[in-house]
C-alpha positions as CSV (number, residue, x, y, z in Angstrom):
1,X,165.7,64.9,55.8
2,X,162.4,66.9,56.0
3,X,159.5,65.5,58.1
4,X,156.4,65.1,56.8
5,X,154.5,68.5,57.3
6,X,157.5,70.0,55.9
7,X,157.6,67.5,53.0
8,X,153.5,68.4,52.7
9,X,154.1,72.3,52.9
10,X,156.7,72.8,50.5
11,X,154.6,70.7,47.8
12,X,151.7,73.1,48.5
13,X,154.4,75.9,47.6
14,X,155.7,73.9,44.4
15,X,152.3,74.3,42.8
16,X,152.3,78.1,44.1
17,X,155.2,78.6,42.0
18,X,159.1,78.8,42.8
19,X,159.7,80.8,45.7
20,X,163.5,82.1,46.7
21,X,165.1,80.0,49.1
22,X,165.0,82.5,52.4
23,X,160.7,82.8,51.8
24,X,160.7,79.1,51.3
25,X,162.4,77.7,54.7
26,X,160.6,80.5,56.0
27,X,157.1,79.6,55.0
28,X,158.2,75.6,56.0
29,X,159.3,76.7,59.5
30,X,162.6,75.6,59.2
31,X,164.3,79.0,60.0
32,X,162.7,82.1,61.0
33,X,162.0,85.3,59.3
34,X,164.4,87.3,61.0
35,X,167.3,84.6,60.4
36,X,166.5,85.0,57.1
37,X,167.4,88.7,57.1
38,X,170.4,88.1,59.2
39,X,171.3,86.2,56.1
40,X,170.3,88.7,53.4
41,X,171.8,90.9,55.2
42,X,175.6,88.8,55.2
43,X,175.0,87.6,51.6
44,X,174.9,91.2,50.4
45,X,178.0,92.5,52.2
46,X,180.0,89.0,51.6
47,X,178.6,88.0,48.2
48,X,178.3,84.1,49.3
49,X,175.1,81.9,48.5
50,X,172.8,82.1,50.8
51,X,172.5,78.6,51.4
52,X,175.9,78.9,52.6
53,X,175.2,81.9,55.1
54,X,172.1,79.9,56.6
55,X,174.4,77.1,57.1
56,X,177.6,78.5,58.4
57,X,175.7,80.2,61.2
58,X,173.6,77.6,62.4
59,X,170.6,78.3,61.0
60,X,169.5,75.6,59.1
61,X,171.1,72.0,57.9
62,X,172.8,71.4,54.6
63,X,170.0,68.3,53.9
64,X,167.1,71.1,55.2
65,X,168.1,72.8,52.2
66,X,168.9,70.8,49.5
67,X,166.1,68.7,50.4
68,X,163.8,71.8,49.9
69,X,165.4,72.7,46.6
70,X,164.9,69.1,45.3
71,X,161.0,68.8,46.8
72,X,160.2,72.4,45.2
73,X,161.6,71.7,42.1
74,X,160.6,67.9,41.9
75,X,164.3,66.9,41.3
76,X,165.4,63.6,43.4
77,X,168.1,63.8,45.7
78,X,171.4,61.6,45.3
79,X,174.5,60.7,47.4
80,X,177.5,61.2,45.6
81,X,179.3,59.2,47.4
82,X,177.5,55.9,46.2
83,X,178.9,56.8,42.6
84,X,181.6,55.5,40.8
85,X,183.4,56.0,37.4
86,X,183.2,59.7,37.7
87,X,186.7,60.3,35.9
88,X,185.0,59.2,33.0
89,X,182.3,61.1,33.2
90,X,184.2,64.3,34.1
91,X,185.6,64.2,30.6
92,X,182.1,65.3,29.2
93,X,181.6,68.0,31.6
94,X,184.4,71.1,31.4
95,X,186.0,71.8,35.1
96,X,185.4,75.5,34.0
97,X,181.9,74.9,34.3
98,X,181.9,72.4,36.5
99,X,183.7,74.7,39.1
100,X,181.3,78.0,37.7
101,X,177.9,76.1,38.4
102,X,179.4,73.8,41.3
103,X,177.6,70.5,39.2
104,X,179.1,67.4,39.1
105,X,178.8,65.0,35.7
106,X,176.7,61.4,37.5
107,X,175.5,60.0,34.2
108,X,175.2,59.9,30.6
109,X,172.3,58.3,28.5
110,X,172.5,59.4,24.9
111,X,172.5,62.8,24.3
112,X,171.0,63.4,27.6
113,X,173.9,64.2,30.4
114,X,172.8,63.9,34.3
115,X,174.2,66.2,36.6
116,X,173.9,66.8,40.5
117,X,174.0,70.4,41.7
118,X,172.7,71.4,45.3
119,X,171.2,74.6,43.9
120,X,169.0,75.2,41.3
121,X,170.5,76.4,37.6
122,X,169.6,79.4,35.9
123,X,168.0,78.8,32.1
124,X,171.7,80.8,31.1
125,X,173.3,78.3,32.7
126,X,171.7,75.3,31.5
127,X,172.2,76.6,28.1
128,X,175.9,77.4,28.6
129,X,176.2,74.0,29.8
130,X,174.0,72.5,26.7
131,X,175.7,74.2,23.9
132,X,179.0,73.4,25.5
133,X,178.6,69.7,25.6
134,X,176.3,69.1,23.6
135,X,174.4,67.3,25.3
136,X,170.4,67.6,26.9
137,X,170.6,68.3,30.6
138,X,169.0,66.6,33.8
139,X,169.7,67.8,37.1
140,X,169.7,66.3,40.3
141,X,169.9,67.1,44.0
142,X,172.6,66.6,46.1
143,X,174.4,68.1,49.1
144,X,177.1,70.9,48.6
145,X,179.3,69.0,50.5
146,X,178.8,66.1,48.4
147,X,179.5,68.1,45.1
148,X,182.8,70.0,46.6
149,X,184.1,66.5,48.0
150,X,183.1,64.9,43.9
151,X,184.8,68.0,41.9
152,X,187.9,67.1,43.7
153,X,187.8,64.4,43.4
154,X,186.7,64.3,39.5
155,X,189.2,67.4,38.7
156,X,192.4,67.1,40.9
157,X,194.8,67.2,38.3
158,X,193.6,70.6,36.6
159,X,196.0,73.0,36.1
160,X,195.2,77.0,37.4
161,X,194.1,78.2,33.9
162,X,191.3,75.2,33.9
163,X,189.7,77.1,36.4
164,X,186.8,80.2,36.3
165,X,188.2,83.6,36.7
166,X,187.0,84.8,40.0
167,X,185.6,88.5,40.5
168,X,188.2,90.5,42.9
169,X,186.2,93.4,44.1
């Protein structure tokens, strides 16, 4: 998890506004500038999340990130893995759009429906996911390993056409 300073800088960027992810591990010292545009650089010609990039070539930690995602945005982190009853809660939550926004269903109060996602969601996608299920949305922070390991785990018996139509370009 973060340390302290870093914990203390990216609140001083939280009240600055929201700040794209490769600025803010920048600005927080956790990778440099230039790895940053190594990234950028990948992303564009690969079209993967960023996250993803920093991660894959060393950069940065998985927790570095979502950590920062979850102190900028003031969302609190979870670990999937401490959750049961999911297949219940999957039945609220499409595996389209569970698969589309990588978000995993962790609770339901009411109308409100809690989910964990390890990046942040558009407004268009909270509003997709609103009018689809009719439920409020909350979202909390948790790994992207956690969140690949749960929609498995939650969808494993969906059949091809359950899932999003990828982009083939």
């Amino acid at each position: 998890m973060a340390s302290r300073n870093q914990v203390n800088e990216a609140l001083k960027l939280q009240k600055s506004g929201r700040k794209r992810l490769g600025e803010m591990l920048a600005e927080l010292g956790i990778v440099s500038y230039d790895d940053v545009g190594v990234a950028l650089h990948l992303q564009r010609r690969e079209r993967r999340r960023l996250a993803e990039i920093l991660i894959d070539l060393g950069f940065c930690s998985e927790e570095s990130i979502f950590s920062c995602y979850a102190l900028q945005l003031g969302m609190p982190l979870i670990s999937l893995s401490q959750l049961s009853n999911r297949s219940k809660l999957a039945r609220l939550l499409p595996s389209r759009l569970a698969y589309k926004y990588s978000i995993v269903p962790v609770d339901r109060s009411g109308k409100v429906l809690v989910v964990a996602a390890s990046e942040p969601l558009s407004d268009r996608a909270k509003g997709e996911i609103e009018k689809e299920t009719g439920c409020r949305l909350m979202v909390v922070c948790s790994s992207h390993r956690d969140i690949e390991a749960a929609l498995e785990q939650c969808y494993q018996k969906m059949e091809y056409s359950d899932f999003p139509v990828l982009d083939k370009r």
